[in-house]
N, C-alpha and C positions, 0 to 999 in steps of 0.2 A: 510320485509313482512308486518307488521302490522305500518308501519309510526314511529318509537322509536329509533327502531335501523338499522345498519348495518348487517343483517343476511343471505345474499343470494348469491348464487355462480351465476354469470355472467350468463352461461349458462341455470340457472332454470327461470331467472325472465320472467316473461309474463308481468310487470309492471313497467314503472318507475316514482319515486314520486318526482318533482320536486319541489325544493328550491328556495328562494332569499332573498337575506338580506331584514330584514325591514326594512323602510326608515325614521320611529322615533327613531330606536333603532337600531344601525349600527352593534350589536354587538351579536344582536338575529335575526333571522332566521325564515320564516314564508314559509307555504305551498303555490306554486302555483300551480301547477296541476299534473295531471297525464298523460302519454303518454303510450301508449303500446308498446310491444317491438315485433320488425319484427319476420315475420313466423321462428319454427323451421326448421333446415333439410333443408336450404337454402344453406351450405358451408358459406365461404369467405364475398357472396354479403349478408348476414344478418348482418355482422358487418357493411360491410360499408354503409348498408341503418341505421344501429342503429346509425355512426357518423352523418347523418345526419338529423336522427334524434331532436339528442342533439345538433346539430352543436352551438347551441346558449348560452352553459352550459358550466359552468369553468371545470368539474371534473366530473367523476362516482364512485360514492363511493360503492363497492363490496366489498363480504367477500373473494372472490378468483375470478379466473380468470383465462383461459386458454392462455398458450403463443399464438398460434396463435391468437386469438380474441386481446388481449394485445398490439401482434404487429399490427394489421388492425388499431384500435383503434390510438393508439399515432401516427400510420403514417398521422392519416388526423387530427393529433392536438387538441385529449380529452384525458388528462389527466386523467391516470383509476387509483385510486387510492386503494388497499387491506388494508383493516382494521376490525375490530371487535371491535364493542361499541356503545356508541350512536352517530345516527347521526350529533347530535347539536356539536359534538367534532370534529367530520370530517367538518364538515362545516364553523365552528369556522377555522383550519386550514385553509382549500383549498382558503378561503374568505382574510385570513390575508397574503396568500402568502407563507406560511410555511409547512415542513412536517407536517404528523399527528404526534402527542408523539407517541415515542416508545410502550408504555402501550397498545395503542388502534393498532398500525401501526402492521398488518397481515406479519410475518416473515415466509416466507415459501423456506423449506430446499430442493435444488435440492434433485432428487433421483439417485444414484449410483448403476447404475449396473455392476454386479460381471460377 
């Protein structure tokens, strides 16, 4: 929400802040823009106008994510990645090819109904 970190469930964001390595510094991380995120209350075709969106983006780093958006998402080849932290840890990852650490990486418990 404010550019620092990873804090927003998939479904709220009206924004997304886009990244890219910097090209002096392969190993830090520089803002390049901002994109909006397709209408709410669309169903199904809001995700897959958001993949194409990003079509151009390694990863979406969220703090959660609903399975169906999840599944839209990875069927057209953006890897959505759930985490909590700052973004430069998620970007460090997704950029070297690696999970997030455990630390930051968003662990969420199926729910059991009785």
């Amino acid at each position: 929400m404010e550019g620092a970190l990873v804090n927003q469930h998939l479904g709220e964001a009206e924004r997304f802040l886009i990244f890219g390595q910097d090209p002096e510094a392969p190993t830090r991380f520089r803002y390049v823009k901002t994109r909006s995120a397709p209408e709410k209350g669309t169903g199904d075709d809001r995700w897959l106008q958001l993949a194409t969106t990003l079509q151009d983006c390694r990863a979406l780093l969220v703090s959660a994510a609903g399975s169906n958006p999840l599944r839209i998402l990875e069927a057209t080849g953006l890897k959505v990645v759930q985490m909590e932290g700052l973004i430069e840890e998620g970007l460090a990852a997704v950029f070297a090819g690696q999970p997030v650490p455990p630390a930051i990486a968003r662990q969420l418990a199926a729910a059991t109904w009785a």
